[in-house]
N, CA, C and O atoms as a printed pandas DataFrame, in Angstrom:
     atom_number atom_name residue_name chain_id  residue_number  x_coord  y_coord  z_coord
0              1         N          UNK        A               1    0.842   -1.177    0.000
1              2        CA          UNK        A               1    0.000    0.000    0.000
2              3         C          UNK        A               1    0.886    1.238    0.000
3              4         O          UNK        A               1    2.053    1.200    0.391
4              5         N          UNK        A               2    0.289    2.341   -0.454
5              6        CA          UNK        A               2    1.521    3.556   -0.874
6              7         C          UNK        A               2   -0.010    4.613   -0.384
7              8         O          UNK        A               2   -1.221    4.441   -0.242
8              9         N          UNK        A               3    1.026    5.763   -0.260
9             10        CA          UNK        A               3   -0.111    7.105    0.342
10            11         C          UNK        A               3   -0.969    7.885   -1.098
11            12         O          UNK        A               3   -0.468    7.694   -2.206
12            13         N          UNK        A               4   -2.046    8.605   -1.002
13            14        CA          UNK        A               4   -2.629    8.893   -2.437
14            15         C          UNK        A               4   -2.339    9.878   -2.763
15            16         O          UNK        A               4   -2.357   10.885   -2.055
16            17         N          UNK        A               5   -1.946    9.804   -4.111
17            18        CA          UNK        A               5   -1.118   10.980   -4.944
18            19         C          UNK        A               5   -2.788   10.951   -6.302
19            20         O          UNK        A               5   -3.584   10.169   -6.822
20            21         N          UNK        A               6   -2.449   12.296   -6.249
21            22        CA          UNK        A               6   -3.880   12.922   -7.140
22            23         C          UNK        A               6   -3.690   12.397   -8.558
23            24         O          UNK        A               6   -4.633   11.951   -9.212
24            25         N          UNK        A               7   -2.513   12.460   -8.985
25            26        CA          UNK        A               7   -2.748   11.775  -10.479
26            27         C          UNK        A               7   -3.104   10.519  -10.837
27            28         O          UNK        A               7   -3.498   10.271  -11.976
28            29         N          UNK        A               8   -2.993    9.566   -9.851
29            30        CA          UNK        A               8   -2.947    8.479   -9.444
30            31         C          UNK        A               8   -4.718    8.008   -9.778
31            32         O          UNK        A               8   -4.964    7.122  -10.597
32            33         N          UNK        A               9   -5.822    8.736   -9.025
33            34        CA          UNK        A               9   -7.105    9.120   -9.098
34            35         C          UNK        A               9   -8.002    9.572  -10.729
35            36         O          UNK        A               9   -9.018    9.220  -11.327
36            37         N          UNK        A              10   -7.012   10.428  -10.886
37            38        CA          UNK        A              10   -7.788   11.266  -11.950
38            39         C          UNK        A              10   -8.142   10.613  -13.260
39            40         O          UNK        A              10   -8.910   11.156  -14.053
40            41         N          UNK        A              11   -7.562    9.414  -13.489
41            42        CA          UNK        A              11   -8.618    8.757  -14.470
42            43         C          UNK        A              11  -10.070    7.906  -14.267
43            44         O          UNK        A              11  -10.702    7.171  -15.027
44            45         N          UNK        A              12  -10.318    8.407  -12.733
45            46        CA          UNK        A              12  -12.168    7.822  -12.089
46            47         C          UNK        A              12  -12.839    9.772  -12.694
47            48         O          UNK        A              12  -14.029   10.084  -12.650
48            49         N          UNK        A              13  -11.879   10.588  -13.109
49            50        CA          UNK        A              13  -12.833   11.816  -13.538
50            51         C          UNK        A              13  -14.130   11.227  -14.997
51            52         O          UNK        A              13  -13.769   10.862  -16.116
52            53         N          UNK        A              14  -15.106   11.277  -14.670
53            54        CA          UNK        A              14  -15.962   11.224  -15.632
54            55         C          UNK        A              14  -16.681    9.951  -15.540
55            56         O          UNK        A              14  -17.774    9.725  -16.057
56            57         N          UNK        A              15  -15.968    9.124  -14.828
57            58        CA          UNK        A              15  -16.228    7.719  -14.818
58            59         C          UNK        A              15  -17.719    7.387  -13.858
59            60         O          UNK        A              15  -18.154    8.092  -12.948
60            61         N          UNK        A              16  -18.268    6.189  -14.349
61            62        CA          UNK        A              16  -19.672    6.132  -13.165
62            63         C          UNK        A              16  -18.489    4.995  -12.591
63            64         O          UNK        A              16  -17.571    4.297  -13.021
64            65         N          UNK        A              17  -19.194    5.332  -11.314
65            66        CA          UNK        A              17  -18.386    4.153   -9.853
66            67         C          UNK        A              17  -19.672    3.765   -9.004
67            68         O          UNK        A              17  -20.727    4.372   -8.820
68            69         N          UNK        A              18  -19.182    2.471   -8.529
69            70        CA          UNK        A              18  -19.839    1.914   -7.376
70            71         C          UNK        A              18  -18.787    2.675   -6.377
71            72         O          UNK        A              18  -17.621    2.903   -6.696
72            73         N          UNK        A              19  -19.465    3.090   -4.922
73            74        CA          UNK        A              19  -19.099    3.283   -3.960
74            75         C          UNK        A              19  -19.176    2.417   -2.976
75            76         O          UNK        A              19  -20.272    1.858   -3.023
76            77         N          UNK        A              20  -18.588    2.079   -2.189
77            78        CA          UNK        A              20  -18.256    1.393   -0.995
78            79         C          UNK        A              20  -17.600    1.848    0.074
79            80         O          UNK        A              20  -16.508    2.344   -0.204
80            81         N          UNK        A              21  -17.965    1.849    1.472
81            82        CA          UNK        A              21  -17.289    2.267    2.562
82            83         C          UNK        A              21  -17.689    1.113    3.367
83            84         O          UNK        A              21  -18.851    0.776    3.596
84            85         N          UNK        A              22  -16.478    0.459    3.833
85            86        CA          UNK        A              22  -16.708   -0.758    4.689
86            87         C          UNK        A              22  -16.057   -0.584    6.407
87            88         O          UNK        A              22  -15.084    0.111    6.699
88            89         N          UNK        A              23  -16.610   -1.137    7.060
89            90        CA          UNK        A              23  -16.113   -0.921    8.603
90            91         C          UNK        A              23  -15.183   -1.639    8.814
91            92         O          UNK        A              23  -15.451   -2.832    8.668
92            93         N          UNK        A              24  -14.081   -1.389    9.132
93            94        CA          UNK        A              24  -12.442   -2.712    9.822
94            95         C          UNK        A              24  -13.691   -3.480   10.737
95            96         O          UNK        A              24  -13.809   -4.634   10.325
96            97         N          UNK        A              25  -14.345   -3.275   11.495
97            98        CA          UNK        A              25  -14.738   -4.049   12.723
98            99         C          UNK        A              25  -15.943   -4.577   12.291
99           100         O          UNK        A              25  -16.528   -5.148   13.212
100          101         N          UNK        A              26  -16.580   -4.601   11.150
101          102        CA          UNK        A              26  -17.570   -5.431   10.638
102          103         C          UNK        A              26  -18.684   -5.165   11.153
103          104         O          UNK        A              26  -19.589   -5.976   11.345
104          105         N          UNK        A              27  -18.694   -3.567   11.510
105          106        CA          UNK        A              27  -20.384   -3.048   12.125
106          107         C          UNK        A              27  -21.052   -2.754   10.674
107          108         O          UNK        A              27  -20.602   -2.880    9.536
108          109         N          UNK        A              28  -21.934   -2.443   11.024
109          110        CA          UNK        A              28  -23.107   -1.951   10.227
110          111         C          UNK        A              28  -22.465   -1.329    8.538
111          112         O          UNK        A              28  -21.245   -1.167    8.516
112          113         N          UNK        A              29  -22.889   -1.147    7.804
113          114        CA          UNK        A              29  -22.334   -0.947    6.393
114          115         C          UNK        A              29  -23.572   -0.603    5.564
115          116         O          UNK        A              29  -24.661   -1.164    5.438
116          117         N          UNK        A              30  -22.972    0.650    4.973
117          118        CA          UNK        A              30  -23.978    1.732    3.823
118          119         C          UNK        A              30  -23.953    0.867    2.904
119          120         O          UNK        A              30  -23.267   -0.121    2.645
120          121         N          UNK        A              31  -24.960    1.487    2.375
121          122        CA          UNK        A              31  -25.081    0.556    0.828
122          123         C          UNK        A              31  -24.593    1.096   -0.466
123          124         O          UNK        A              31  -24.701    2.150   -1.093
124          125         N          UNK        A              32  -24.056    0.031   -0.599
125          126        CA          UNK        A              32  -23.454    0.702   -2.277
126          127         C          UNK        A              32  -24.083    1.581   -3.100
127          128         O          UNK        A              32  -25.231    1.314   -3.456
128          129         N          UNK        A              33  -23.402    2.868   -3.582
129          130        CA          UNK        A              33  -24.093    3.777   -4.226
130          131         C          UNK        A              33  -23.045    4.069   -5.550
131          132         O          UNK        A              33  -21.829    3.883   -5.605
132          133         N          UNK        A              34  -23.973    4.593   -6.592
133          134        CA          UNK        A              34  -23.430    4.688   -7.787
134          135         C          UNK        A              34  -23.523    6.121   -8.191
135          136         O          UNK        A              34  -24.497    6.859   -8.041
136          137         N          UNK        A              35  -22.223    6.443   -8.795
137          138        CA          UNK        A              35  -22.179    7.956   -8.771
138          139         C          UNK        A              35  -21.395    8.180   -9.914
139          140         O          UNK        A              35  -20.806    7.205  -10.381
140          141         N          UNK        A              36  -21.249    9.492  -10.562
141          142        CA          UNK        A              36  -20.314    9.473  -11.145
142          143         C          UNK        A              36  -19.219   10.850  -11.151
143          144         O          UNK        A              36  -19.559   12.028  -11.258
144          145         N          UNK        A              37  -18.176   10.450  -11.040
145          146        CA          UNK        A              37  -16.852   11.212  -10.872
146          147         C          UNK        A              37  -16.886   12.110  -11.632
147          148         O          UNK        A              37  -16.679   11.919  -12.831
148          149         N          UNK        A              38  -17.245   13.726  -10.961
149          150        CA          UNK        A              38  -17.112   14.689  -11.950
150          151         C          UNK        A              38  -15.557   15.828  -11.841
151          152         O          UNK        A              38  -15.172   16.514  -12.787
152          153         N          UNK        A              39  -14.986   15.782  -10.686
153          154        CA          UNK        A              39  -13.778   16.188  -10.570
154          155         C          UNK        A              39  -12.865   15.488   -9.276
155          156         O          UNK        A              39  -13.508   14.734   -8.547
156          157         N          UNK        A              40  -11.457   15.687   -8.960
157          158        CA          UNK        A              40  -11.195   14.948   -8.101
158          159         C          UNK        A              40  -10.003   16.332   -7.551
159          160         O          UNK        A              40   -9.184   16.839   -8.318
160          161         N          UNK        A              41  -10.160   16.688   -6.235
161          162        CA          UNK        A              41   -9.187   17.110   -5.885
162          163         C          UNK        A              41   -8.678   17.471   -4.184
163          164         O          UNK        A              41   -9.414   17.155   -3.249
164          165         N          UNK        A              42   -7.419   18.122   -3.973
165          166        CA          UNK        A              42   -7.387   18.080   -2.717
166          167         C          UNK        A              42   -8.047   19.196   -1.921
167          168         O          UNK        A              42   -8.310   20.266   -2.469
168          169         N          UNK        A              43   -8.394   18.908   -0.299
169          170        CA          UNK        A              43   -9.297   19.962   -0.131
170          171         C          UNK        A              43   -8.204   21.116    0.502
171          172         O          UNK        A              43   -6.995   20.999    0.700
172          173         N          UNK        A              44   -9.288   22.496    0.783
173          174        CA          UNK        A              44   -8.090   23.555    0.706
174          175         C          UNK        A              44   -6.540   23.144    1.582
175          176         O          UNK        A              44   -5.406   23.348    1.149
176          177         N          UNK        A              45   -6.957   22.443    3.076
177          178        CA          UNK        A              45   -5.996   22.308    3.874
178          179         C          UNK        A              45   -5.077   21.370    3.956
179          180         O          UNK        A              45   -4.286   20.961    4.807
180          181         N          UNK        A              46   -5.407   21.093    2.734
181          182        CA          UNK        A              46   -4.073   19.291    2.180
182          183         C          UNK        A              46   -4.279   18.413    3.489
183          184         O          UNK        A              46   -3.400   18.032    4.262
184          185         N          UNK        A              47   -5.664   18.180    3.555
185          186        CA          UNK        A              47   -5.296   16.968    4.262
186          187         C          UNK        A              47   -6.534   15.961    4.105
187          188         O          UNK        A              47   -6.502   14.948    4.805
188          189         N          UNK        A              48   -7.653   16.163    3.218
189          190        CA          UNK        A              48   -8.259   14.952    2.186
190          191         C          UNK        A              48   -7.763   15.113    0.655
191          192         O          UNK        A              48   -6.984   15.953    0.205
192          193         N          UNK        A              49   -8.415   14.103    0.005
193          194        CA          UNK        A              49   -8.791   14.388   -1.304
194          195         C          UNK        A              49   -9.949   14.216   -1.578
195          196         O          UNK        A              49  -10.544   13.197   -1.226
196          197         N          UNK        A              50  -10.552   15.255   -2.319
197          198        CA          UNK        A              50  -12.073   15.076   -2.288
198          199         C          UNK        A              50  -12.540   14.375   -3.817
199          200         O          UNK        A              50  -12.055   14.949   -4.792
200          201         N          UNK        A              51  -13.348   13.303   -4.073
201          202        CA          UNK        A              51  -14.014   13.122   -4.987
202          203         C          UNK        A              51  -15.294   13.958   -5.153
203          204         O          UNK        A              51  -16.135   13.805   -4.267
204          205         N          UNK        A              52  -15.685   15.152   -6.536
205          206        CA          UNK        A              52  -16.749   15.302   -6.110
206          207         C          UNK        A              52  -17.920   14.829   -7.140
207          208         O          UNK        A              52  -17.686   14.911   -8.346
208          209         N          UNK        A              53  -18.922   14.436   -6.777
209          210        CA          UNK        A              53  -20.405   14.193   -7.656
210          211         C          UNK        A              53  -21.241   15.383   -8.008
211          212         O          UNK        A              53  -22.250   15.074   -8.642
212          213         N          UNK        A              54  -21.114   16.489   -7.800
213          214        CA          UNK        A              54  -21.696   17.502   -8.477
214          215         C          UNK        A              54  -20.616   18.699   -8.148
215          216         O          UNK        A              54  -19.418   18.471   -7.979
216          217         N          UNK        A              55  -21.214   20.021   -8.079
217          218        CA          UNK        A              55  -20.398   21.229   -7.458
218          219         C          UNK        A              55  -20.391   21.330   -6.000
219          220         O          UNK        A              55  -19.763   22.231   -5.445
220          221         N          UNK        A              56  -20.966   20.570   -5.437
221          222        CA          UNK        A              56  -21.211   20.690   -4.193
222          223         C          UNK        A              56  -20.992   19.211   -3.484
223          224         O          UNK        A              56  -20.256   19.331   -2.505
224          225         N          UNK        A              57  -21.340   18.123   -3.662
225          226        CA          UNK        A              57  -21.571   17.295   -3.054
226          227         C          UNK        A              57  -20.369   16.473   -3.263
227          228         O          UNK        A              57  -19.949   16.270   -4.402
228          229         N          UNK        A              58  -19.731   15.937   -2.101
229          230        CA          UNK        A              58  -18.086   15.129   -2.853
230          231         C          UNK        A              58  -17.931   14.192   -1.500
231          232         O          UNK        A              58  -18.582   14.302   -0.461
232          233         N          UNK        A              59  -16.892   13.244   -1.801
233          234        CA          UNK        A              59  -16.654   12.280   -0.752
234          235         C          UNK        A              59  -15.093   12.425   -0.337
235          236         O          UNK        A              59  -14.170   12.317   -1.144
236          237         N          UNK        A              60  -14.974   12.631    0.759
237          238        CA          UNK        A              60  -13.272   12.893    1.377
238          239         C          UNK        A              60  -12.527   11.934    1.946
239          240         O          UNK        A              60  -12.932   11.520    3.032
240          241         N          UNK        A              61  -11.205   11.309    1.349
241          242        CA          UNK        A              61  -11.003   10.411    2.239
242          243         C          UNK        A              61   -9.370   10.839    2.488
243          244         O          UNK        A              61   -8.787   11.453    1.595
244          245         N          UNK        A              62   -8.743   10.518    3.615
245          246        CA          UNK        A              62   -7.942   11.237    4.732
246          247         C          UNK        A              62   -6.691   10.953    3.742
247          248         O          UNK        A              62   -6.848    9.837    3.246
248          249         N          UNK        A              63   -5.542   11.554    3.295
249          250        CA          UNK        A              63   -4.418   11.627    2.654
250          251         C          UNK        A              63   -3.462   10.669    3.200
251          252         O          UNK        A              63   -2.450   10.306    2.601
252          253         N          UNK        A              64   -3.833   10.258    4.406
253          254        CA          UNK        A              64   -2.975    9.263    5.380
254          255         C          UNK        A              64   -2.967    8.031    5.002
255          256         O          UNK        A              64   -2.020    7.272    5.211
256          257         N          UNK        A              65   -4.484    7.580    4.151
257          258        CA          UNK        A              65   -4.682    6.546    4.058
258          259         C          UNK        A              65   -4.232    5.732    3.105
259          260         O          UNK        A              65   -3.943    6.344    2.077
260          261         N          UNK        A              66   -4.016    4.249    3.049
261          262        CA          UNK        A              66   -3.313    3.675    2.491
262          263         C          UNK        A              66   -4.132    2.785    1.467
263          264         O          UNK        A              66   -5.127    2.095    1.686
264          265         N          UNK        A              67   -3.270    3.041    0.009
265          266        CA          UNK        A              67   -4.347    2.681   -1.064
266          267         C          UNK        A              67   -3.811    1.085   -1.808
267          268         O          UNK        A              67   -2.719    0.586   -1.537
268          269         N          UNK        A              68   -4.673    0.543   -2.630
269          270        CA          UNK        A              68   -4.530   -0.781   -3.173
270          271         C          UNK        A              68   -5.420    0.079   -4.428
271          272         O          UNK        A              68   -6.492    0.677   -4.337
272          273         N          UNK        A              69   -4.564   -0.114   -5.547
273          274        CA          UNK        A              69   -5.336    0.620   -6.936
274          275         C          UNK        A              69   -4.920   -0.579   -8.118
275          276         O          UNK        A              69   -4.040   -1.440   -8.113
276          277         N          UNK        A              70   -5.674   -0.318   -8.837
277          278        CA          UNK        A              70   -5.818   -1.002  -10.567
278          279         C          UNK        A              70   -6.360    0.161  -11.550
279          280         O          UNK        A              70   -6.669    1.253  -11.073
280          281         N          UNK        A              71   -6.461   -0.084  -12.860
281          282        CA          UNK        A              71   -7.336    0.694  -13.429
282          283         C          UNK        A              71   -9.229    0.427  -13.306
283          284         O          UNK        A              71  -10.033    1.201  -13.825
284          285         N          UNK        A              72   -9.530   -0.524  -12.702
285          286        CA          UNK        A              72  -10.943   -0.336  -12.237
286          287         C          UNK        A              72  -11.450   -0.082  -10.750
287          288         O          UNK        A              72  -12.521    0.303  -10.280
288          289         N          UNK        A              73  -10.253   -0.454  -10.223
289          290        CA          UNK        A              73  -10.627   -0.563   -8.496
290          291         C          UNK        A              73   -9.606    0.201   -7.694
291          292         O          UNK        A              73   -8.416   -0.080   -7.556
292          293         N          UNK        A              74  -10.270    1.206   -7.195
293          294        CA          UNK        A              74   -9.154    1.929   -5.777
294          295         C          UNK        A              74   -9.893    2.003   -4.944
295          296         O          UNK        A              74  -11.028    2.454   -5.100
296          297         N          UNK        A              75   -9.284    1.444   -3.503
297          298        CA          UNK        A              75   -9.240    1.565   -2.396
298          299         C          UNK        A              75   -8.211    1.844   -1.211
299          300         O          UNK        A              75   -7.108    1.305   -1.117
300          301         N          UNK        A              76   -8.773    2.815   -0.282
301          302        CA          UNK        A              76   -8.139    3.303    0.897
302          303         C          UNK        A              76   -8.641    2.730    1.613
303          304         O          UNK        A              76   -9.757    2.212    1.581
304          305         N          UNK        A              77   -7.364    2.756    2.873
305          306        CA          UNK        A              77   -7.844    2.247    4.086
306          307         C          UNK        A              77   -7.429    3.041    4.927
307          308         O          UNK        A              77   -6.212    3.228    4.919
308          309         N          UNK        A              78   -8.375    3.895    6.089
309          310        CA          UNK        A              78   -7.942    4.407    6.617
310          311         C          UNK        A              78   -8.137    4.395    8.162
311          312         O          UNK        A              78   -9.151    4.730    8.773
312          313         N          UNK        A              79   -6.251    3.669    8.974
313          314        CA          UNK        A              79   -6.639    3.474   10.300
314          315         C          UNK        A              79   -7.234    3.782   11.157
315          316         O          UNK        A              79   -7.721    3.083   12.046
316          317         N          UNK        A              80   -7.297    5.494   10.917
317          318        CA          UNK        A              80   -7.573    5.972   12.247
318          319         C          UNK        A              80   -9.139    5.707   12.369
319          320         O          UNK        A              80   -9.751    5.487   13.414
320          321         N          UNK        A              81   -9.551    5.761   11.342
321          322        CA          UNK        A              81  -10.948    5.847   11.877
322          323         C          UNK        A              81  -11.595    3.958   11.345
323          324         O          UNK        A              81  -12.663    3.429   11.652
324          325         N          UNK        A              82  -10.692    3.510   10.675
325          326        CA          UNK        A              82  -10.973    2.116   10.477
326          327         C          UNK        A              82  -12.063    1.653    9.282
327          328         O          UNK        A              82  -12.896    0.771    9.489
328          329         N          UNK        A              83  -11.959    2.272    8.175
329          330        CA          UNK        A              83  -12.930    2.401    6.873
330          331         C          UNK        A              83  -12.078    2.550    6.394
331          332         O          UNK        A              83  -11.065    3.199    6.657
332          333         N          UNK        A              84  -12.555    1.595    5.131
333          334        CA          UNK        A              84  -12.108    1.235    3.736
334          335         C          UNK        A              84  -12.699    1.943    2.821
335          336         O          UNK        A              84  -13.709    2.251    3.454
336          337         N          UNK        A              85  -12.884    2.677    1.289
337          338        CA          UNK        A              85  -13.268    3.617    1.103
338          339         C          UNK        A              85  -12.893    2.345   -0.688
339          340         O          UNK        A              85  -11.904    1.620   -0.801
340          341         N          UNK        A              86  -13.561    2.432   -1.318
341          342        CA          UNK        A              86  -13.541    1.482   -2.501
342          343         C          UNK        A              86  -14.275    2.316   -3.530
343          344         O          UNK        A              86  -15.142    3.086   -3.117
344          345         N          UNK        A              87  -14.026    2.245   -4.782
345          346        CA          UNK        A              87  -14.320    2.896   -5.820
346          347         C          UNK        A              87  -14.212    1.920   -7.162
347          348         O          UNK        A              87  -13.074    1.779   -7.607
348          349         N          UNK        A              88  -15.068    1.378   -7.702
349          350        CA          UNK        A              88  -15.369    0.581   -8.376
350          351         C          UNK        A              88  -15.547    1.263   -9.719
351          352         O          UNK        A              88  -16.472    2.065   -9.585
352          353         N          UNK        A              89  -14.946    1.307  -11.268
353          354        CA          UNK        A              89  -15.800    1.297  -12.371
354          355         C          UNK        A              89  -16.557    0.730  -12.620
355          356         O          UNK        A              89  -16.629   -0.321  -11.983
356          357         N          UNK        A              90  -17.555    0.962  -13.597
357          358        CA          UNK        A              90  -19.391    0.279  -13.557
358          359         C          UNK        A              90  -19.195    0.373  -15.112
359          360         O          UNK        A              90  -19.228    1.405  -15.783
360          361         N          UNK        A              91  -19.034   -0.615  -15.451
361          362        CA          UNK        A              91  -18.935   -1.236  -17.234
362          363         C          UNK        A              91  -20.585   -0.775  -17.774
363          364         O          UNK        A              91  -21.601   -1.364  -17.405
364          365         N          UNK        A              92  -20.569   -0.100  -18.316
365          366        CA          UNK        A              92  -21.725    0.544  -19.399
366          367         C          UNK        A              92  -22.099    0.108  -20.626
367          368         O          UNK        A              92  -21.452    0.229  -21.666
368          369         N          UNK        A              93  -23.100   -0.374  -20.491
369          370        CA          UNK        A              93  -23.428   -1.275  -21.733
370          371         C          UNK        A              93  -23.905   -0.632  -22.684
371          372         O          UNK        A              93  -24.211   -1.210  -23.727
């Protein structure tokens, strides 16, 4: 696992994704939601990176966290708070 670098991300810009946020301790778990990546960047105080789904609405996950990437699948994991943060491409038929 390596720390997240923004270029690294920026080919989920435009892309539809499954979302996933999973608990380390196997509590309770949101349900997968499908969105699609309209910009990706860091927030003002360098210390998320924000995915966002519109101009307003975006998902942050902590710069600390430690990623496992492909070209369809990235995921963070992030200790402190113990969530996995997964980003899936969604093949379009």
């Amino acid at each position: 696992m390596q720390p997240i670098n923004l270029e690294d991300v920026e080919h989920f810009i435009g892309a539809l994704v499954e979302i996933i946020i999973q608990d380390e301790q196997g509590g309770d778990q949101a349900a997968a939601v499908r969105k699609t990546i309209k910009k990706v960047q860091y927030c003002p105080d360098k210390t998320h990176i924000r995915f966002y789904f519109d101009h307003f609405y975006f998902l942050a996950v902590p710069l600390t966290s430690k990623i496992n990437q492909s070209d369809e699948v990235w995921a963070a994991f992030d200790a402190d708070s113990g969530l996995t943060y997964t980003l899936k491409k969604v093949q379009v038929l």
